[in-house]
C-alpha positions in Angstrom: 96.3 106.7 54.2 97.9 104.8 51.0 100.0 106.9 48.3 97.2 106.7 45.8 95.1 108.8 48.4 97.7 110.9 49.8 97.6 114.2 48.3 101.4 115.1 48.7 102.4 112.2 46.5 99.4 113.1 44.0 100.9 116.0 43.8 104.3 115.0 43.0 103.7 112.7 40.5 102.8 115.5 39.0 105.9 117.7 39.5 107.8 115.3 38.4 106.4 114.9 35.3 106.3 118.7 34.8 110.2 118.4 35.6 110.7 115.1 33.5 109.2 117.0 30.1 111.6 120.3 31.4 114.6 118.2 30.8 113.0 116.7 27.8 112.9 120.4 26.6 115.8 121.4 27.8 117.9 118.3 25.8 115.6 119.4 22.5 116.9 123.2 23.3 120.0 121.8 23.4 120.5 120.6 20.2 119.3 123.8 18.5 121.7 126.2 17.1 122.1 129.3 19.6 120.5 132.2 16.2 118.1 129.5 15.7 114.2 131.1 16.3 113.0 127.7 17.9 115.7 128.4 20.5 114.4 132.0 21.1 111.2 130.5 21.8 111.7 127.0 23.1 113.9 128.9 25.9 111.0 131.5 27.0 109.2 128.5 27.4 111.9 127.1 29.6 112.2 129.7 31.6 108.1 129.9 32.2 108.1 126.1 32.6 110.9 126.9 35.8 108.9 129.3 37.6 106.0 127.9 37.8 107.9 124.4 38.9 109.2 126.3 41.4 105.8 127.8 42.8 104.1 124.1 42.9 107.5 123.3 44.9 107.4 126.1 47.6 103.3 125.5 47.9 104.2 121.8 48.4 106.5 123.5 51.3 104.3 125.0 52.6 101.6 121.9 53.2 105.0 120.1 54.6 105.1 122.6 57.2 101.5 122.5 58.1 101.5 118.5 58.4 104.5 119.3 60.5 102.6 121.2 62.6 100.5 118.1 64.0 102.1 115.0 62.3 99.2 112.4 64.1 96.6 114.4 62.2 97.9 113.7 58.7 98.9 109.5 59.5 102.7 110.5 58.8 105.8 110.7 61.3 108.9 113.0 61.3 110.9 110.2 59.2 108.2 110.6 56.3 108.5 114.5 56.9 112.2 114.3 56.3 111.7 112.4 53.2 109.0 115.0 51.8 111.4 118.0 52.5 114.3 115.9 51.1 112.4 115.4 48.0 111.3 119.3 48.0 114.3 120.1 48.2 116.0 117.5 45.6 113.5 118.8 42.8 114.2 122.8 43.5 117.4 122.0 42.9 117.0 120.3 39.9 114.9 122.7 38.6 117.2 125.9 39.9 120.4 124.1 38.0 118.7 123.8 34.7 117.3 127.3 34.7 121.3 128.0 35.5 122.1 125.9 32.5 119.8 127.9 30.3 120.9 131.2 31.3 124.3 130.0 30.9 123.8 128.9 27.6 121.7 132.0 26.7 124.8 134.3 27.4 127.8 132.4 26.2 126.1 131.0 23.1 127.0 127.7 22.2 129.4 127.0 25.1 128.2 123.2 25.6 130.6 122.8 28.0 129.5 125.0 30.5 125.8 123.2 29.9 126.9 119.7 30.8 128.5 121.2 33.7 125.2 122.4 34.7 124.0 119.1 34.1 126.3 116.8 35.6 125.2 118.6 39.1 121.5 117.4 38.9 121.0 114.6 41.0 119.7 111.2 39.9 116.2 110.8 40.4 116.9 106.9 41.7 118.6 108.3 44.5 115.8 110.3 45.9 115.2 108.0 48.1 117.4 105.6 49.5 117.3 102.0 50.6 118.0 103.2 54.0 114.7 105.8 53.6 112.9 103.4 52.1 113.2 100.4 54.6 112.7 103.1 57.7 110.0 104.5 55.3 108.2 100.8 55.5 109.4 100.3 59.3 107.4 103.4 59.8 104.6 102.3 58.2 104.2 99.0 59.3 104.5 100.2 63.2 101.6 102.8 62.3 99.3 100.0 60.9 100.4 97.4 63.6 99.6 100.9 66.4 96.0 101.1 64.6 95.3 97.5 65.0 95.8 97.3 68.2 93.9 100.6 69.0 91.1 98.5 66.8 91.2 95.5 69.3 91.3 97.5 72.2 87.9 99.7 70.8 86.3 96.3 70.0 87.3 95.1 73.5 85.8 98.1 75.3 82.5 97.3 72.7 82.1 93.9 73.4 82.4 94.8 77.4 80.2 97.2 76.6 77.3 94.7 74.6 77.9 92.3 77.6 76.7 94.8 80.0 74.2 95.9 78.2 72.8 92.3 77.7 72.9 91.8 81.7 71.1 95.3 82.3 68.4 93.6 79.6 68.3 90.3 81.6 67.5 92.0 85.0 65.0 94.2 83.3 63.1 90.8 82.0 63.4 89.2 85.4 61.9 92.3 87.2 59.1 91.9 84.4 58.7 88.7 85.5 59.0 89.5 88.7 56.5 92.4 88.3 53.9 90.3 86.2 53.4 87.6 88.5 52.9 89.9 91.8 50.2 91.5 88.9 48.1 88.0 88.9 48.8 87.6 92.1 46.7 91.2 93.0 44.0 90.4 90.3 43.8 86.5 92.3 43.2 88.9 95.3 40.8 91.0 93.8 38.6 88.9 92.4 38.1 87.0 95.9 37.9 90.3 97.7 35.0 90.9 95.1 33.4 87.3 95.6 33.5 88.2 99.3 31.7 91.2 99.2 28.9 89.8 97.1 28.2 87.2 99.7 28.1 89.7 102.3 26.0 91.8 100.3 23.7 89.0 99.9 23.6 88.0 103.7 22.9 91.6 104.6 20.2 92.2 102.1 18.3 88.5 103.6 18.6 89.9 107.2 17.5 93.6 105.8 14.4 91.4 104.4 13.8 89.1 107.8 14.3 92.4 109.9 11.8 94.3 108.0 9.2 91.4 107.9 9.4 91.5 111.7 9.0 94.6 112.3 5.4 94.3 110.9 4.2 91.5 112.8 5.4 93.6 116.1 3.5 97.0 114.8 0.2 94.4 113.9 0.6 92.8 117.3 0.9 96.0 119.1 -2.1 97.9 117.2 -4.5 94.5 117.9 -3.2 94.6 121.5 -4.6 98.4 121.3 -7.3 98.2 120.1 -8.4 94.8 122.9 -7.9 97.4 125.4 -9.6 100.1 124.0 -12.4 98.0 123.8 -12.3 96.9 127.5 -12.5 100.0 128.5 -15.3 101.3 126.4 -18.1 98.6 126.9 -16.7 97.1 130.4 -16.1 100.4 132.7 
């Protein structure tokens, strides 16, 4: 996940703005005379501008310590977890030493000196993050990407495997097809001489039905005539 995604860094853009136009405030309270009415009001404002800094920082804790939880989840590692906390705890301070400042000047009036104190304590926003940070910050990153790469090949590997066995299950399926189509003319080749067959044999016995039958009258006619010769015999000769 890049930074313009990534809702911790979303989120402190926008802290550190609120804190930017804090010290912006706080350098315009500054100037103001101590029984001026601005001052009164500019350093209410102040104070209500610290607090809720301060929430937005501790909820901003708190997601650290969930993404802490399971690192993997959220794409970060403990270096980049060290860097959030580091920053956490960098603006919290800033914030806590200019509320100090204000209180400070609130109760000793114009006592600039104890202000710029205050001031000289908060850290330089440059040095948030270091060179070091920043080049183990990139290390980091760039092992991450190079880790999901090869996780990529690997998947793509095990897909094109996949597709490749896939495509040989295909081919064996259109061979046995094949395979299954021919022995299908085969048994139709079959059939339709088994049913030539049979109609020639149904022929054959129908012709010998036909000469059987035709036979069988000439015998009855023959027998009745040879009947009736010796009926007659026997009538007009005995």
């Amino acid at each position: 996940m890049s930074k313009a995604q990534d809702p911790f860094y979303i989120v402190k853009e926008e802290i550190q703005e609120s804190i930017d136009k804090l010290q912006s405030s706080f350098h315009q309270w500054e100037r103001i005379r101590p029984d001026n009415e601005q001052r009164v009001r500019l350093t209410k404002e102040l104070f209500t501008n610290c607090e809720s800094i301060e929430w937005q920082v501790d909820e901003l804790d708190k997601a650290i310590s969930v993404a802490a939880r399971d690192p993997s989840l959220y794409g970060i590692d403990e270096v980049e977890l060290e860097n959030r906390r580091r920053w956490t705890s960098s603006a919290r301070t800033q914030v806590g030493n200019l509320k100090k400042a204000v209180v400070a000047g609130k109760e000793n009036g114009n006592s600039a000196s104890a202000m710029h104190r205050e001031l000289m304590r908060l850290p330089d926003r440059s040095n948030m993050y270091t060179v070091e940070d920043n080049d183990e910050f990139i290390s980091s990153e760039s092992d991450r990407q190079m880790l999901l790469i090869r996780q990529q090949d690997e998947e793509l590997d095990e897909l094109s495997a996949s597709v490749e066995r896939i495509g040989g299950v295909g081919l064996t399926i259109h061979e046995e097809l094949l395979a299954q189509e021919n022995i299908i003319d085969d048994l139709g080749n079959e059939m339709d001489s088994t049913t030539n067959r049979l109609d020639f044999v149904q022929k054959k016995v129908a012709m010998v039905m036909k000469k059987a039958s035709a036979t069988g009258q000439c015998m009855m006619i023959s027998f009745l005539l040879g009947l009736f010769i010796i009926l007659f015999i026997l009538v007009f000769f005995t």
